[in-house]
C-alpha positions as CSV (number, residue, x, y, z in Angstrom):
1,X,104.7,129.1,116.0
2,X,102.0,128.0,114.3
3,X,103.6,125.4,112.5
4,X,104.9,123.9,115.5
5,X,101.4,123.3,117.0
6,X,100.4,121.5,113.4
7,X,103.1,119.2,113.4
8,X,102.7,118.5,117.3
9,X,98.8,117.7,116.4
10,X,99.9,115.2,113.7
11,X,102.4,113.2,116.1
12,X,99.7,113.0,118.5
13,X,97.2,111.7,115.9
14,X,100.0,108.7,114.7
15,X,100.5,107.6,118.5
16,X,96.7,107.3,118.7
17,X,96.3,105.4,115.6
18,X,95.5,102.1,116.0
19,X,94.5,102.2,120.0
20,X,91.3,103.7,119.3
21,X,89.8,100.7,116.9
22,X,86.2,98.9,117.7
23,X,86.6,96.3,120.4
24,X,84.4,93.3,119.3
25,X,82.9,90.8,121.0
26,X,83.5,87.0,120.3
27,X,79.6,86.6,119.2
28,X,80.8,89.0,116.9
29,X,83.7,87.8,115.5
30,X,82.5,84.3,114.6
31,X,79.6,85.6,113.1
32,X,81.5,88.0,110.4
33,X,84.0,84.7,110.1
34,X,80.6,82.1,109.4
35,X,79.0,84.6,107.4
36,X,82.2,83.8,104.9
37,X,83.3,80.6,105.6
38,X,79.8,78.7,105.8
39,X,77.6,81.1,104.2
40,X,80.2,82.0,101.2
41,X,79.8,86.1,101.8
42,X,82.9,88.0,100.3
43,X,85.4,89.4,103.0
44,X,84.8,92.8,101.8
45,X,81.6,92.6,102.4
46,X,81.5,91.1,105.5
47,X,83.9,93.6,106.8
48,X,82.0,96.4,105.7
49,X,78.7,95.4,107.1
50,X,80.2,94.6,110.6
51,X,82.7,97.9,110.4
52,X,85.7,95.7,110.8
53,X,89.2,96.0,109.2
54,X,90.0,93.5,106.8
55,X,93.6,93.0,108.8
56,X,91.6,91.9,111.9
57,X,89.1,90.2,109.8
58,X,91.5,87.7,108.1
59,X,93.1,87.4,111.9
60,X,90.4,85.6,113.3
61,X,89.6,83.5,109.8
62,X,93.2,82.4,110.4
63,X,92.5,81.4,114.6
64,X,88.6,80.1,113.8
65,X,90.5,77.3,110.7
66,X,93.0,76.5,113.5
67,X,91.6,76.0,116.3
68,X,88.1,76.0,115.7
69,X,85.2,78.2,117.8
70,X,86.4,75.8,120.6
71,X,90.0,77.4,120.1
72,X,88.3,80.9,119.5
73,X,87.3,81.2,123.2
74,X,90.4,80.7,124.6
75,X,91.8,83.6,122.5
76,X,89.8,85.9,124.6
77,X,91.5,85.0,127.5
78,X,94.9,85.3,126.2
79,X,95.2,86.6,122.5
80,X,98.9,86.4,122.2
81,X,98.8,82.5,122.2
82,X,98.8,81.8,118.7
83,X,101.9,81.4,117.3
């Protein structure tokens, strides 16, 4: 019985996983993106110091190179626009 109630806990912690992540705020994001693009700061340490996943991190590198910050703000209107 027991056992059943562990591996019931463990599904339930995989269908949470990734829905429970930091929503950040634009500010936010071009400021960890700057810090390594203008001001030369390694990713790691960037996403460390702003608590960010590297995955999400190198995301919004890729969206700020092409479309700029300009480009950046229409992303959080509608995030699944980049192709």
């Amino acid at each position: 019985m027991e056992e059943g109630i562990r591996v019931e806990q463990k599904r339930a912690r995989r269908r949470r996983a990734g829905k429970t992540g930091k929503r950040y705020t634009l500010q936010e994001r071009l400021r960890a993106v700057r810090l390594h693009l203008q001001e030369g700061y390694p990713a790691k340490l960037v996403c460390e110091e702003v608590g960010m996943s590297t995955h999400a991190f190198w995301y919004w590198v890729k969206v700020y190179r092409q479309r700029g910050e300009a480009g950046s703000f229409e992303m959080m209107a509608n995030p699944c626009s980049l192709a």
